[in-house]
C-alpha positions as CSV (number, residue, x, y, z in Angstrom):
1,X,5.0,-1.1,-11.0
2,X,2.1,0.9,-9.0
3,X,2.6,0.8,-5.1
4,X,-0.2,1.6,-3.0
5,X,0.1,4.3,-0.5
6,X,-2.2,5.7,2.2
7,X,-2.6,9.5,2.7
8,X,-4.0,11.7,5.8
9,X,-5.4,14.7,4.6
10,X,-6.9,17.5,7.2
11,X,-9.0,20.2,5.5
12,X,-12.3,22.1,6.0
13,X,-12.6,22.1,1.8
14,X,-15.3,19.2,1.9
15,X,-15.3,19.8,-2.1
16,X,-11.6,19.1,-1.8
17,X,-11.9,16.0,0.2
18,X,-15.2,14.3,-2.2
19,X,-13.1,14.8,-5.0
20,X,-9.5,13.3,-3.8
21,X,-10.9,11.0,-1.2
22,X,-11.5,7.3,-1.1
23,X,-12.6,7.6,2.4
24,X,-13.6,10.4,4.6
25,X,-13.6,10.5,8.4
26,X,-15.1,13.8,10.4
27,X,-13.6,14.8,13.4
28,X,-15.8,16.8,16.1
29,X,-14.0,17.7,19.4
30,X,-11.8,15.4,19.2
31,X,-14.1,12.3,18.4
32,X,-15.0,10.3,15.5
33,X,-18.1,10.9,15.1
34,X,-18.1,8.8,11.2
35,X,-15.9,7.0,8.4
36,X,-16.9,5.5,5.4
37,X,-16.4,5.4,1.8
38,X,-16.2,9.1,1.0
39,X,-18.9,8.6,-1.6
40,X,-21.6,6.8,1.1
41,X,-20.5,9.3,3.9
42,X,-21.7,12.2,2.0
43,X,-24.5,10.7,0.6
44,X,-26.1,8.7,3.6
45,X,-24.4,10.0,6.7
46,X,-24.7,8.0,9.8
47,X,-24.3,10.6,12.2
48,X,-26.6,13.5,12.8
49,X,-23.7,15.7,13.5
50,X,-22.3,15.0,10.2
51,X,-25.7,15.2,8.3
52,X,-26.2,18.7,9.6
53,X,-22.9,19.5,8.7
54,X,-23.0,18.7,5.4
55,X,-26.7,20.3,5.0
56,X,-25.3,23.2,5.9
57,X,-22.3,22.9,3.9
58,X,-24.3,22.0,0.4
59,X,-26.9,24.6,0.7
């Protein structure tokens, strides 16, 4: 018998978090700036905040 569970997980490793992640929220001061499918966050951000950040991450 499989039981679902859910799992918060706070990291900077954004490598980390695409490979263990089914969805991905980023954090800035505070606020939710975006949260999505981890796969269609870091593919087609929402945010500008979090586009930048991952540009600069993935260079």
């Amino acid at each position: 018998m499989s039981k679902d569970y859910t799992i918060i997980i706070v990291t900077h490793n954004l490598f980390q978090a695409r490979r263990i992640s089914d969805y991905t929220a980023f954090i800035l001061d505070g606020e939710l700036v975006e949260y999505g499918k981890t796969n269609e966050v870091f593919s087609n951000p929402k945010d500008i905040r979090t586009k930048e950040y991952l540009e600069g991450m993935y260079c």
